[in-house]
Backbone as a chain_set.jsonl record, in Angstrom:
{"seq": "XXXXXXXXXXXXXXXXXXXXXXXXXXXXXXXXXXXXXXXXXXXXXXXXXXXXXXXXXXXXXXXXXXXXXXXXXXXXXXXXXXXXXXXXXXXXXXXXXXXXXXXXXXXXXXXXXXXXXXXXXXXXXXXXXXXXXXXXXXXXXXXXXXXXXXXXXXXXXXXXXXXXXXXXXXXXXXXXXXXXXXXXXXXXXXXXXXXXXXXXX", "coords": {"N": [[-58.774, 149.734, -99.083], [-56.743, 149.933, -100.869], [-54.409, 149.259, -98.794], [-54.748, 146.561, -98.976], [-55.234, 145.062, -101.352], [-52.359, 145.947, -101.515], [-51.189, 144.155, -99.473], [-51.898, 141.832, -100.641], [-50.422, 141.315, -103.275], [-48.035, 141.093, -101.636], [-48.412, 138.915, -100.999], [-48.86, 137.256, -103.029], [-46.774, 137.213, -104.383], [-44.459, 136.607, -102.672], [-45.232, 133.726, -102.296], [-45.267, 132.883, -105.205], [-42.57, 132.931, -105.729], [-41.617, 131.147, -104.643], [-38.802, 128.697, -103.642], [-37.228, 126.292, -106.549], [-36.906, 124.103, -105.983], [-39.058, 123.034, -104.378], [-41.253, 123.135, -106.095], [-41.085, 121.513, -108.294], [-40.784, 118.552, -107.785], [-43.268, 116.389, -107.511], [-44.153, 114.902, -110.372], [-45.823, 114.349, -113.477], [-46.757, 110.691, -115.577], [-46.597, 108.822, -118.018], [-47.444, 105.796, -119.523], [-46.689, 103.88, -122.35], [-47.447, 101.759, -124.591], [-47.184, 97.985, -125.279], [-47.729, 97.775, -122.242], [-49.757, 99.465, -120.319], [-50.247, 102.852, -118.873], [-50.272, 105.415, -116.372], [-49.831, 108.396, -114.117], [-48.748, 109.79, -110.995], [-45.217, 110.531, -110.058], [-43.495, 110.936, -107.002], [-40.48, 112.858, -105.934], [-37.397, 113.157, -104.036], [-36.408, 116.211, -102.856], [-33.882, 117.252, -103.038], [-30.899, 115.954, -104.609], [-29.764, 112.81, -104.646], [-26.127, 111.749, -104.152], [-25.071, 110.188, -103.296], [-24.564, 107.705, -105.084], [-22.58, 108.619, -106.735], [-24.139, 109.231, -109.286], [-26.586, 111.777, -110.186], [-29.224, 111.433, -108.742], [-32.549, 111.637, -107.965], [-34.317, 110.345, -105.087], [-37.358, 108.604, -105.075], [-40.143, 109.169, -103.823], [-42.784, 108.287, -103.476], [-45.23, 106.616, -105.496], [-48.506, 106.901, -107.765], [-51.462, 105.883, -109.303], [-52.259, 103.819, -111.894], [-51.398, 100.634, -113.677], [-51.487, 98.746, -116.316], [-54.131, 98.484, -116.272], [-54.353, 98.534, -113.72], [-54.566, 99.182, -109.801], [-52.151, 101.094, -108.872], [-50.717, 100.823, -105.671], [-48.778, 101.635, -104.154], [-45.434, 102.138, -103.146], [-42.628, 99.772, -103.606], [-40.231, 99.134, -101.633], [-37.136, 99.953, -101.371], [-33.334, 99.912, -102.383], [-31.889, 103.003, -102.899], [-30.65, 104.479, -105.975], [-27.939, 103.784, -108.373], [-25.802, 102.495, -107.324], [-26.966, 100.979, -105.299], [-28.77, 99.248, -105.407], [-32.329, 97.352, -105.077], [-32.795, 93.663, -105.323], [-36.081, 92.634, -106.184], [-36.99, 90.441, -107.152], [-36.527, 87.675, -109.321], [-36.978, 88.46, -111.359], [-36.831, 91.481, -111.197], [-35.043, 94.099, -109.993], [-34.9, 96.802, -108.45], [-33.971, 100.952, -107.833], [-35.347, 102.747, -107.283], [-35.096, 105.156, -108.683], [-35.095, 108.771, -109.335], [-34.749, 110.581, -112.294], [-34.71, 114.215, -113.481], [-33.517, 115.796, -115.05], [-33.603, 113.943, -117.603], [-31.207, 112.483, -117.562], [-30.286, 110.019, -117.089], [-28.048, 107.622, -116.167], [-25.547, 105.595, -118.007], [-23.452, 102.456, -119.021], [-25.267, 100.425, -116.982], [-25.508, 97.304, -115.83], [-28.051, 94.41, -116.3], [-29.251, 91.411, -116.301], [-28.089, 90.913, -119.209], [-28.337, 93.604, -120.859], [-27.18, 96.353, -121.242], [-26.753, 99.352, -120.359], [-27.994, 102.783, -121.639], [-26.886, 106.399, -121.772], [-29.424, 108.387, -120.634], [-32.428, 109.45, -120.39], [-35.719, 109.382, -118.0], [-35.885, 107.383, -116.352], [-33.836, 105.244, -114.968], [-31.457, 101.622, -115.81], [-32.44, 99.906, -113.565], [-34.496, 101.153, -112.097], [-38.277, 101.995, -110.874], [-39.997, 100.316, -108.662], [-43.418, 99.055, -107.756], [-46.244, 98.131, -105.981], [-49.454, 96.463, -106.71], [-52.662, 96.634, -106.952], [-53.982, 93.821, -107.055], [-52.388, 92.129, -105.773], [-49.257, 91.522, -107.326], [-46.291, 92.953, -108.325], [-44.89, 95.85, -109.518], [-42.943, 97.122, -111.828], [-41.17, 99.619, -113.724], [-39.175, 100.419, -116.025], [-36.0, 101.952, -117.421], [-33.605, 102.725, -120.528], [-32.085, 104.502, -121.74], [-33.575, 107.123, -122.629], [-35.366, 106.865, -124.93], [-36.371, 104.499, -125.298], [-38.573, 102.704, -123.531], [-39.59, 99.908, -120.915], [-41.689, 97.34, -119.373], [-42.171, 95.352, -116.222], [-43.558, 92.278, -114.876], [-44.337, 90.92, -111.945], [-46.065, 88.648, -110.629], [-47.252, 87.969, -106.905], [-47.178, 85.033, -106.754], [-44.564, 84.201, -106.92], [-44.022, 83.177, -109.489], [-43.024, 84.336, -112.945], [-43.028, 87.549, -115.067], [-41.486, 88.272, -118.093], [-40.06, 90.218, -119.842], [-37.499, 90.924, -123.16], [-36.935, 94.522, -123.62], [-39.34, 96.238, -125.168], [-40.741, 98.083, -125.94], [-42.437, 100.184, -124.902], [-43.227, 103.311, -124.321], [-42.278, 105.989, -121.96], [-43.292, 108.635, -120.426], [-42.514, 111.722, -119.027], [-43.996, 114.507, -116.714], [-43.03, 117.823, -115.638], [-45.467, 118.497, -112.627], [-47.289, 121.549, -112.087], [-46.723, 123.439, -109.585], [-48.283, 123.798, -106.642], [-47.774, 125.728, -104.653], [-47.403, 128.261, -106.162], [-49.394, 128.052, -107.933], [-51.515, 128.949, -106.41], [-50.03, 131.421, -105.469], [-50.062, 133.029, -108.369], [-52.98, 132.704, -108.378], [-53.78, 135.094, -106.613], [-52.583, 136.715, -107.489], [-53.899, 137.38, -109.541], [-56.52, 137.742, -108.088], [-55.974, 140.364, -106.79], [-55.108, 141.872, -108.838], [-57.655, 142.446, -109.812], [-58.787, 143.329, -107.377], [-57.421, 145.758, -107.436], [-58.27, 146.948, -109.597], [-61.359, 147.415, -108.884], [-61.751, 148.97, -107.029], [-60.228, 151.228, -108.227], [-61.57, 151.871, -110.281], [-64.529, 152.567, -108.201], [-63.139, 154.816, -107.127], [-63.138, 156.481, -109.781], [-65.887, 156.54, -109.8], [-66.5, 158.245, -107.612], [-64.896, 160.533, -107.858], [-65.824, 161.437, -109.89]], "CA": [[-58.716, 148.835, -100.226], [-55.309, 150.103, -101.11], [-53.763, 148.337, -98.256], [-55.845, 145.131, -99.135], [-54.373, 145.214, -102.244], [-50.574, 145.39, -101.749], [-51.07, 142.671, -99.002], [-52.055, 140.735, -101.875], [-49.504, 141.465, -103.949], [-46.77, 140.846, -101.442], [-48.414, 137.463, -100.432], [-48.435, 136.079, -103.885], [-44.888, 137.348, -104.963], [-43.361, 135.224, -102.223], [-45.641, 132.321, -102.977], [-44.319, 132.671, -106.043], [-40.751, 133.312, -105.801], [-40.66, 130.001, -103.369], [-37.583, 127.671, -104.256], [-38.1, 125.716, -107.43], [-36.869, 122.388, -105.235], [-40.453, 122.489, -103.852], [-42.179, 123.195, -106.789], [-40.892, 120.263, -108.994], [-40.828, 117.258, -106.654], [-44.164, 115.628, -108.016], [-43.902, 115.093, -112.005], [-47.164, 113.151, -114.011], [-46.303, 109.823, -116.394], [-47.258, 107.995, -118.884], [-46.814, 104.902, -120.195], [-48.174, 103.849, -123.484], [-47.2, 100.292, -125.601], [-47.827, 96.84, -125.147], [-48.369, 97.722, -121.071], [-49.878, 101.156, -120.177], [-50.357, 103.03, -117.483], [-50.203, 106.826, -115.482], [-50.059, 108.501, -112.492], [-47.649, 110.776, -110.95], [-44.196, 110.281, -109.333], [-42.584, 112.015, -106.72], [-38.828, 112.41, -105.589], [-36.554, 114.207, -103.015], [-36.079, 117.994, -103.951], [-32.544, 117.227, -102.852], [-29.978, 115.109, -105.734], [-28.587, 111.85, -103.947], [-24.764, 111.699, -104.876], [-24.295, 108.96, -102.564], [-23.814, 106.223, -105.528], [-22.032, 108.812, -107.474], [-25.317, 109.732, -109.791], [-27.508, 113.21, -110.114], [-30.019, 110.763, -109.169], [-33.373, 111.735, -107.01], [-35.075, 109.232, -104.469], [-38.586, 108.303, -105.632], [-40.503, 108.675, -101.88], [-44.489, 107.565, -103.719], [-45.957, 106.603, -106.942], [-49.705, 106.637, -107.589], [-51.711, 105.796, -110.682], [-52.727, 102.67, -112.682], [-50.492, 100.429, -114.773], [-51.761, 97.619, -116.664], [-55.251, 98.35, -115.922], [-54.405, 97.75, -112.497], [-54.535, 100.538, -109.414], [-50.688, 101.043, -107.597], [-50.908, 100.936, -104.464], [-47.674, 101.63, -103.155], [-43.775, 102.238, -103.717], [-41.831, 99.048, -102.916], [-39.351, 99.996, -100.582], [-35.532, 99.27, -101.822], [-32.035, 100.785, -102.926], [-32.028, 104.072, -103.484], [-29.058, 104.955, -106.332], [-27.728, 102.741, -108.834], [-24.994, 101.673, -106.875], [-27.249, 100.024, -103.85], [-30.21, 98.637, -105.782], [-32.801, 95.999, -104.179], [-33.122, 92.281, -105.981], [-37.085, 92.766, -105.323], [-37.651, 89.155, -107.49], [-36.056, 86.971, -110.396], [-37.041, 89.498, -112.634], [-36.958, 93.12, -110.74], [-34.305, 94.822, -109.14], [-34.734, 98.437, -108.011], [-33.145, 101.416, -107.25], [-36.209, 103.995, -106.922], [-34.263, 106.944, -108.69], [-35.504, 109.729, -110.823], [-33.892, 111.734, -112.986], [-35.635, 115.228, -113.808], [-33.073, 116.332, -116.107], [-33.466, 113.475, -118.616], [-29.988, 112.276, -117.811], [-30.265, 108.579, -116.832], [-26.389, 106.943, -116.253], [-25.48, 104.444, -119.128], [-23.225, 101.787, -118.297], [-25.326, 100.033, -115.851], [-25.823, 96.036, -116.511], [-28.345, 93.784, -115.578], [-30.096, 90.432, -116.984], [-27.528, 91.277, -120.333], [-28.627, 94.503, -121.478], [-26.141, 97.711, -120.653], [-27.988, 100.78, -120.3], [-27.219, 103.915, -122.412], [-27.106, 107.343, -121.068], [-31.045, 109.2, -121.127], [-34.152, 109.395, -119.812], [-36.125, 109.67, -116.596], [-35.458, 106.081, -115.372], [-32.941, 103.843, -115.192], [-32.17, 100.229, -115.934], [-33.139, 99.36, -113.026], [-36.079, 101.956, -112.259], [-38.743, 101.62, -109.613], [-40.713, 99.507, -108.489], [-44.718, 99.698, -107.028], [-47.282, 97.638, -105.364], [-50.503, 96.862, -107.33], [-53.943, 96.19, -106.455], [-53.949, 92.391, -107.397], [-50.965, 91.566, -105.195], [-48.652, 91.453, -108.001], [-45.734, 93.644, -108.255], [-44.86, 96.546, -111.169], [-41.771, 97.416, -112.001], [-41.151, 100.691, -115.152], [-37.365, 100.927, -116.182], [-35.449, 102.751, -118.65], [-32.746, 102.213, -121.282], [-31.339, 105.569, -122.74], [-33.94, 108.057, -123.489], [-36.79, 106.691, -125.403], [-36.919, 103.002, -125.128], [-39.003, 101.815, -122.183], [-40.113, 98.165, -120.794], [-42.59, 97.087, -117.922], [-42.07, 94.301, -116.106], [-44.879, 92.457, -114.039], [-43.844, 89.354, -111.257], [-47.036, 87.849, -109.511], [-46.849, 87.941, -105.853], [-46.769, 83.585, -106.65], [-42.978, 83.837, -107.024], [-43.414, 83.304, -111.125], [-42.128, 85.878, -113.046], [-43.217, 87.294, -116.681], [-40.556, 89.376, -118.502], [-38.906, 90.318, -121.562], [-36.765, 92.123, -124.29], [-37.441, 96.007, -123.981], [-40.439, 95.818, -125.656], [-41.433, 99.382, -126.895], [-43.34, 100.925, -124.042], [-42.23, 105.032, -124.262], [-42.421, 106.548, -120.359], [-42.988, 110.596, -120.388], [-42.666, 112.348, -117.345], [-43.825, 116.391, -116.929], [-43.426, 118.233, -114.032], [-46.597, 119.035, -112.274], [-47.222, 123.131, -112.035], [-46.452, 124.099, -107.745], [-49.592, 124.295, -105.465], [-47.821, 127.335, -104.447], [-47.073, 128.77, -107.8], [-50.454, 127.954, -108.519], [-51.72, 129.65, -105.607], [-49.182, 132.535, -105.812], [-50.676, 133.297, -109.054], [-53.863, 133.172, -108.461], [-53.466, 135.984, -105.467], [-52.025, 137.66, -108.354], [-55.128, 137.62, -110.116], [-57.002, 138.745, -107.129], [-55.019, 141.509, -106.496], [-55.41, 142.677, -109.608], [-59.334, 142.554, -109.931], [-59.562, 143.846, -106.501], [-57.455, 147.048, -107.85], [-59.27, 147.791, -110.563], [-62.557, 147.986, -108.721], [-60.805, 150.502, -106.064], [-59.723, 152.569, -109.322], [-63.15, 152.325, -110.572], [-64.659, 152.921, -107.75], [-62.666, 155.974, -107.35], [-63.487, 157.574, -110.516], [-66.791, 157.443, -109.637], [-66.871, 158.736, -106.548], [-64.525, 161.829, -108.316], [-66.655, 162.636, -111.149]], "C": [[-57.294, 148.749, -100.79], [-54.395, 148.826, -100.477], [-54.114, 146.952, -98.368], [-55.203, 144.282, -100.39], [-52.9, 144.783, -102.753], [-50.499, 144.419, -100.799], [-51.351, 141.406, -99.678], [-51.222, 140.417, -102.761], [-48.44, 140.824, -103.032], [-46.872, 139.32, -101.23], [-47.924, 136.743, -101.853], [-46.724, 136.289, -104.587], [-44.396, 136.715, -104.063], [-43.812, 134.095, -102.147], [-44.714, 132.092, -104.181], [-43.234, 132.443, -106.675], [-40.31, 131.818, -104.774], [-39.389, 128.848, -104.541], [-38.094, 126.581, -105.468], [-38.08, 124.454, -106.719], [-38.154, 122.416, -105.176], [-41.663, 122.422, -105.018], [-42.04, 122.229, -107.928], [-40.45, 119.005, -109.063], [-42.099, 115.707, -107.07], [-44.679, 116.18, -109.665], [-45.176, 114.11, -112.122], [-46.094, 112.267, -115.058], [-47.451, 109.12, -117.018], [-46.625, 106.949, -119.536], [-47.333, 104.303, -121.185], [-46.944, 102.7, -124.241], [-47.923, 99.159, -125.498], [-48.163, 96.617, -123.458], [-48.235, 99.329, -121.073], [-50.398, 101.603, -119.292], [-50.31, 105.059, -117.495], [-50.508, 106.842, -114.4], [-49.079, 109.718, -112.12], [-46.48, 109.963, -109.818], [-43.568, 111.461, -108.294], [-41.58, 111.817, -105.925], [-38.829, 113.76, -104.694], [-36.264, 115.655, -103.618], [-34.422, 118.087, -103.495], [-31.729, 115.921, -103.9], [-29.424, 113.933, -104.332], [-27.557, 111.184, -104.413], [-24.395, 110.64, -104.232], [-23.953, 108.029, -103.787], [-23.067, 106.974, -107.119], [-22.281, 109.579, -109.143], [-26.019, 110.95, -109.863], [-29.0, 112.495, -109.925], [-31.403, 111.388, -107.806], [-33.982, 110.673, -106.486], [-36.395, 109.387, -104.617], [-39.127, 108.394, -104.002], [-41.858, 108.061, -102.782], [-44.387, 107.597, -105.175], [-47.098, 106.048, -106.753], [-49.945, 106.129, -108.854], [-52.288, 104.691, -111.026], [-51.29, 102.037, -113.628], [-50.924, 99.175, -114.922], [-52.991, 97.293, -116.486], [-55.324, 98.202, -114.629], [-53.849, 99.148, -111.616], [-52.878, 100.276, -108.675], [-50.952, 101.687, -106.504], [-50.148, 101.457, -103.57], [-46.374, 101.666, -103.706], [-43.438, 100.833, -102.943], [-40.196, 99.627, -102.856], [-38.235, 99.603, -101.107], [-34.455, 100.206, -101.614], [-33.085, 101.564, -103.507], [-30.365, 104.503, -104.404], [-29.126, 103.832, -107.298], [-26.923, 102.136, -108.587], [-26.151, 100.933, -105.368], [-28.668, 99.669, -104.5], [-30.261, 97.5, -105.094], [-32.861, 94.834, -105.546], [-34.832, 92.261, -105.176], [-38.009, 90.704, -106.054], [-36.75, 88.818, -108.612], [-35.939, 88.106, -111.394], [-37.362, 91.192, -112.728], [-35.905, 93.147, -110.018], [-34.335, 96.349, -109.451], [-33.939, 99.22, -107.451], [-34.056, 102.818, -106.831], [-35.813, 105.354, -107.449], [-34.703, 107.179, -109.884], [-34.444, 110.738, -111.533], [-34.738, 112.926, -113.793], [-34.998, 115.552, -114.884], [-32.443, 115.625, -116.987], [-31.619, 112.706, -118.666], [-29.437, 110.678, -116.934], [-28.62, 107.923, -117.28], [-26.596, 105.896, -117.407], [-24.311, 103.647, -118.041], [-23.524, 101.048, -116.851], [-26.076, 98.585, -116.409], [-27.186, 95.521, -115.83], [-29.535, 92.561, -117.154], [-29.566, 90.789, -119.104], [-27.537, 91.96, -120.744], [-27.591, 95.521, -120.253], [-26.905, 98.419, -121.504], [-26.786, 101.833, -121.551], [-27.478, 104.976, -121.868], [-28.564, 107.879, -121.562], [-31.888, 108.742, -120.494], [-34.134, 109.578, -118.467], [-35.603, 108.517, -115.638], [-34.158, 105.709, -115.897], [-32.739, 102.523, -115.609], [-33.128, 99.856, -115.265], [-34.555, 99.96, -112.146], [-37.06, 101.955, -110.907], [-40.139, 100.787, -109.785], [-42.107, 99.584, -107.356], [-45.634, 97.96, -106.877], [-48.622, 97.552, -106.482], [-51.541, 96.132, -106.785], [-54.279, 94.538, -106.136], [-52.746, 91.544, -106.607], [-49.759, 91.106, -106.278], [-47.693, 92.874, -107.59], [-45.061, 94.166, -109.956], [-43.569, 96.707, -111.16], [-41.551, 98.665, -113.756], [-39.515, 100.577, -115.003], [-37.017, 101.488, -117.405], [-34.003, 102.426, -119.357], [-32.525, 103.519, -122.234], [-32.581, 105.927, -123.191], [-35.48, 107.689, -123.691], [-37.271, 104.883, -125.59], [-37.082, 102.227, -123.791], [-39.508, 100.36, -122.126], [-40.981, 98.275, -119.539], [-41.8, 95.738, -117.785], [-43.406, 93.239, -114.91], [-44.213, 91.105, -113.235], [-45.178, 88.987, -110.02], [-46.547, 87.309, -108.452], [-47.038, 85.803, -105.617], [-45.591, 83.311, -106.447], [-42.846, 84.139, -108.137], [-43.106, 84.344, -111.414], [-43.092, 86.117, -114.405], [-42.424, 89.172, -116.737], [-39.802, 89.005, -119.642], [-38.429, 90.876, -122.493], [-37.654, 93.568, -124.004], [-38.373, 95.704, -125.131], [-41.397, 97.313, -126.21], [-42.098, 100.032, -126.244], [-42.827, 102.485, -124.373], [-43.079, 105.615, -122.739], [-42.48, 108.327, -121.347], [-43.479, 111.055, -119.275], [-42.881, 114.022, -117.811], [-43.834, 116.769, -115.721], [-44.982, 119.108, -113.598], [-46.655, 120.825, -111.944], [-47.326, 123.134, -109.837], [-47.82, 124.172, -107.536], [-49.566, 125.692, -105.39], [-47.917, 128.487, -105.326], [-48.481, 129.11, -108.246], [-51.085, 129.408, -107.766], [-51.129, 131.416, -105.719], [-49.71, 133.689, -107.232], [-52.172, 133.369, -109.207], [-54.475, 134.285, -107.526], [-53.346, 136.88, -106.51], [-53.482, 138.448, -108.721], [-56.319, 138.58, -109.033], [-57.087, 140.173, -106.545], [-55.868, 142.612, -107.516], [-56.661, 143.26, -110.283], [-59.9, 143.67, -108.854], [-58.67, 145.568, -106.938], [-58.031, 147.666, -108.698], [-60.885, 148.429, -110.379], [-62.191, 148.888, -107.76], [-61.021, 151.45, -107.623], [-61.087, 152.812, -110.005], [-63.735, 153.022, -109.682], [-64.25, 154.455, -106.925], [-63.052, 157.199, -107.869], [-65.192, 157.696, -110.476], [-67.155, 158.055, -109.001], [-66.21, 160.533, -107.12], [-65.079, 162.26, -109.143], [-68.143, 162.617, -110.346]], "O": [[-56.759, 147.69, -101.118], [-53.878, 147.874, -101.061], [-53.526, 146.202, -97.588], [-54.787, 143.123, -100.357], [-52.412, 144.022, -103.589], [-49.668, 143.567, -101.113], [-51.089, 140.254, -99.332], [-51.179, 139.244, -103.131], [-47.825, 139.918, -103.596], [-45.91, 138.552, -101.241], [-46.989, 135.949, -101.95], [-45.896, 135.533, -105.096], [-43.589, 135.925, -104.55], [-42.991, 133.204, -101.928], [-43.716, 131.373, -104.218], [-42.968, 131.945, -107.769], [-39.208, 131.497, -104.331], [-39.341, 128.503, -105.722], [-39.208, 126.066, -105.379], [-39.064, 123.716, -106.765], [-38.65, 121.712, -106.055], [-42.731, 121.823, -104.891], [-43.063, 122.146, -108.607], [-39.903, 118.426, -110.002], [-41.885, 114.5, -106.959], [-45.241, 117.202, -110.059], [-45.54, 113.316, -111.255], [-44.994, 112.705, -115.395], [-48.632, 108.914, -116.737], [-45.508, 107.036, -120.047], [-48.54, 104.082, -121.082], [-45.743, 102.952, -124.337], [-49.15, 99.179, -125.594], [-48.737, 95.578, -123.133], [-47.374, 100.117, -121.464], [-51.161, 100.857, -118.678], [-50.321, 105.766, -118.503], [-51.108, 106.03, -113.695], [-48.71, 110.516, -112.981], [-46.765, 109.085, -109.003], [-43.235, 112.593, -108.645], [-41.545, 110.819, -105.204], [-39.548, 114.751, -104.567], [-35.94, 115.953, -104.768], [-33.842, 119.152, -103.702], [-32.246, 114.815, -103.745], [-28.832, 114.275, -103.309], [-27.742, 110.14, -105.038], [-23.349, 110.089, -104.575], [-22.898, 107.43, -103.576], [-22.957, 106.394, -108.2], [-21.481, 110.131, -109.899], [-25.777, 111.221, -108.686], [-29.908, 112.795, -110.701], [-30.958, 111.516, -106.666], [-34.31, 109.84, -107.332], [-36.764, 110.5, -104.243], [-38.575, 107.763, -103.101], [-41.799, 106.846, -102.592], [-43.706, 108.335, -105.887], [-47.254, 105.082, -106.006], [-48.996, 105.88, -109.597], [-53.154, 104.457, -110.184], [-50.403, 102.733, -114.121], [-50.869, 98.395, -113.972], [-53.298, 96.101, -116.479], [-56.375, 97.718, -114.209], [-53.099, 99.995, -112.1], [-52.616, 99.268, -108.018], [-51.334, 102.849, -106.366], [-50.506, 101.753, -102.43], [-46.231, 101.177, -104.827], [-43.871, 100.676, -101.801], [-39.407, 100.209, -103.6], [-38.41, 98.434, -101.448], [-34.543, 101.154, -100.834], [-34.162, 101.401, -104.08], [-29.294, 104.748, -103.849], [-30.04, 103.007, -107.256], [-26.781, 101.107, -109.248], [-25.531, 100.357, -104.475], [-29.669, 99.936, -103.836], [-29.367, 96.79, -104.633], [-32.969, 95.265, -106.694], [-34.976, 91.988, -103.985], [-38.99, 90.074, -105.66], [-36.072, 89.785, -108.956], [-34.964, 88.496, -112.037], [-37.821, 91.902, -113.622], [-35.725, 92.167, -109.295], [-33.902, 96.931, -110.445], [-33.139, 98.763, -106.634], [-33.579, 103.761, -106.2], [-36.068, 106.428, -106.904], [-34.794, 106.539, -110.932], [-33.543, 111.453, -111.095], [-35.43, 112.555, -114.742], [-35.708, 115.67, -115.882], [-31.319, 115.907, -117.402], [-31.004, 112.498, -119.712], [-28.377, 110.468, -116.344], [-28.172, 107.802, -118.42], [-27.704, 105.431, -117.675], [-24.153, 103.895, -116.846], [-22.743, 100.945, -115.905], [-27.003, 98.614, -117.219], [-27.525, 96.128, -114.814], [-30.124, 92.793, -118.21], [-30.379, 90.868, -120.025], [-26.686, 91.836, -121.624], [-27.387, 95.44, -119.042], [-27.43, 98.327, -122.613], [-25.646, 101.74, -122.006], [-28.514, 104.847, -121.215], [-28.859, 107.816, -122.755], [-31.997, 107.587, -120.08], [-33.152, 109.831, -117.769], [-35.079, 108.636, -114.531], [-33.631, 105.87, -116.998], [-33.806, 101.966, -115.867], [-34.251, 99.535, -115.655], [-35.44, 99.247, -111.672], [-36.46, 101.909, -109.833], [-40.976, 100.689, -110.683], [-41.937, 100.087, -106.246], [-45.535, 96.969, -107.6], [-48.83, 98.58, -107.126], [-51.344, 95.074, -106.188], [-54.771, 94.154, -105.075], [-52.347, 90.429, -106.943], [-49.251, 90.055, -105.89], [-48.1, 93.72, -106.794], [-44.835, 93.529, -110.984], [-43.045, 96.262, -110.139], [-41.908, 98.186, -114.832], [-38.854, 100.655, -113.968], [-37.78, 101.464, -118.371], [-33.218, 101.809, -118.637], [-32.816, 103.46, -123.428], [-32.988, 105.256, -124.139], [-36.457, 108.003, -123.012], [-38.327, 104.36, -125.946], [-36.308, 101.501, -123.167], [-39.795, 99.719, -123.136], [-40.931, 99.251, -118.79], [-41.108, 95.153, -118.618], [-44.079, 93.943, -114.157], [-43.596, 90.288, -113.918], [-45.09, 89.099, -108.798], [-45.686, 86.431, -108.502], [-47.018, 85.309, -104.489], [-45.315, 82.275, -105.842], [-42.028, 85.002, -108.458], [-42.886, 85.28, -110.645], [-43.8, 85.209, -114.84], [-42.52, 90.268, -116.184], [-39.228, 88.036, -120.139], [-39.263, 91.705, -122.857], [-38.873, 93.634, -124.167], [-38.042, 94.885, -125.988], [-42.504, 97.36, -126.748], [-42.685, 100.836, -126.968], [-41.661, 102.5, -124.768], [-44.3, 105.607, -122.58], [-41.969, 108.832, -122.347], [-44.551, 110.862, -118.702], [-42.331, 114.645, -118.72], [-44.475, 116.243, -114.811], [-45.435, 120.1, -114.168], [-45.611, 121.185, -111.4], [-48.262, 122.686, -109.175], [-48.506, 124.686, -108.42], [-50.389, 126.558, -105.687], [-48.518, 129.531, -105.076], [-48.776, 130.167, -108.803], [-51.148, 130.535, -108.259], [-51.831, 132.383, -106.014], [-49.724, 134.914, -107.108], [-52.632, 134.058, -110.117], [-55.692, 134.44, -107.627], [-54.042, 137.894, -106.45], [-53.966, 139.531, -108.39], [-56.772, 139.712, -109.204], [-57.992, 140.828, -106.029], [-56.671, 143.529, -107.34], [-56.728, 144.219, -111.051], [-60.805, 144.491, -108.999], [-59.355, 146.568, -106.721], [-58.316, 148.861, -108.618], [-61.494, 149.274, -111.034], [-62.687, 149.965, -108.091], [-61.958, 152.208, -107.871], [-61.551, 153.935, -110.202], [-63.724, 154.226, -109.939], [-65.06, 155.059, -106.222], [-63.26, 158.297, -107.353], [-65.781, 158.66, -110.965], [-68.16, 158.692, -109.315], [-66.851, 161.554, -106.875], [-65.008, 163.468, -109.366], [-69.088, 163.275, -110.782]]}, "num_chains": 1, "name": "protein.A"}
C-alpha cells in the first residue's frame, strides 16, 4: 500500500508541475451588452513576435454569440501587422492577449485603438450557425463591440457600442487531474495508517 501510495504522489506532482504554457491555452468569455454571447477561446502556448506584438494566435473558438451557435474560427492574419479584410465591415487578425495588454495605436474604419484588453481592434473572427459571420474586437481594456456581416455581402455595424468581453483562464486538465491523484493519495494513506493501527493494537 505504501508503494501504491508514493506512486501516486509522484504521478500527480509531475502532472502538476507540467509547464504553465499548456495549462493556459484555452481561456472561457463572455460577452454581455447590446450583443451577447460565450464560449471559450483558445491560442498558441507560444507568443507570436512576428508583427512585433506579445500577441497569441487564436487556433478555435466555440460558444454562442447572438443567440446563435459558432461554428468555426475564420481563418486569416495572424498579428496586427498581417490582418485579413474578411468583409466591408471585418478585418481580422485572430490574436489574443492573456496578459490584458492589447497594442494601442492600431487604426481602422476611424477609430485608433488604445493600449488594454484581451482583443484587439481588429480581434477575431468566427463562423456562425446561420451562415453569417461574427466578429468580437477590442478598444483598450473595457470597451468592447460585436460586429455581425450576413454571408449576403450586406454588412451591419457600428460605433463601439458597450458590449464588455471577459476572458478567464480555464483551470489545466492536467492540473486538474494532478490534483485530484493528490487527493487519492492522500485517502489511500490514511486508510494504510488506519489500517495499521488496527492491526497493532
Amino acid at each position: 500500500m505504501k508503494r501504491f501510495c508514493l506512486a501516486l504522489i509522484a504521478m500527480a506532482a509531475a502532472l502538476a508541475i507540467t509547464p504553465a504554457a499548456l495549462a493556459d491555452t484555452t481561456w472561457s468569455w463572455t460577452l454581455t451588452g447590446p450583443v451577447t454571447g460565450s464560449g471559450t477561446i483558445s491560442f498558441s502556448s507560444t507568443p507570436d513576435l512576428t508583427a512585433g506584438f506579445d500577441s497569441y494566435d487564436i487556433t478555435a473558438i466555440t460558444g454562442t454569440y447572438d443567440s446563435l451557435a459558432i461554428t468555426g474560427l475564420i481563418p486569416g492574419g495572424y498579428g496586427p501587422s498581417s490582418y485579413t479584410n474578411v468583409g466591408p465591415d471585418i478585418i481580422i487578425d485572430n490574436s489574443f492577449y492573456p496578459n490584458d495588454d492589447a497594442p494601442g495605436g492600431l487604426s481602422y474604419a476611424g477609430y485608433t485603438s488604445t493600449p488594454g484588453g484581451f482583443l484587439d481592434l481588429f480581434g477575431v473572427g468566427f463562423y456562425l450557425a446561420d451562415g453569417q459571420l461574427g466578429n468580437i474586437y477590442g478598444n483598450g481594456g473595457s470597451d468592447y463591440a460585436a460586429t455581425l456581416l450576413p454571408s449576403d455581402g450586406s454588412s451591419y455595424s457600428g460605433p463601439l457600442t458597450g458590449e464588455t468581453f471577459v476572458a478567464t483562464p480555464e483551470p489545466s486538465s492536467l492540473l486538474l487531474l494532478g490534483t485530484g491523484l493528490l487527493g487519492l493519495a492522500f485517502v489511500a494513506f490514511r486508510k494504510a495508517k488506519a489500517s495499521g493501527l488496527v492491526l497493532h493494537s
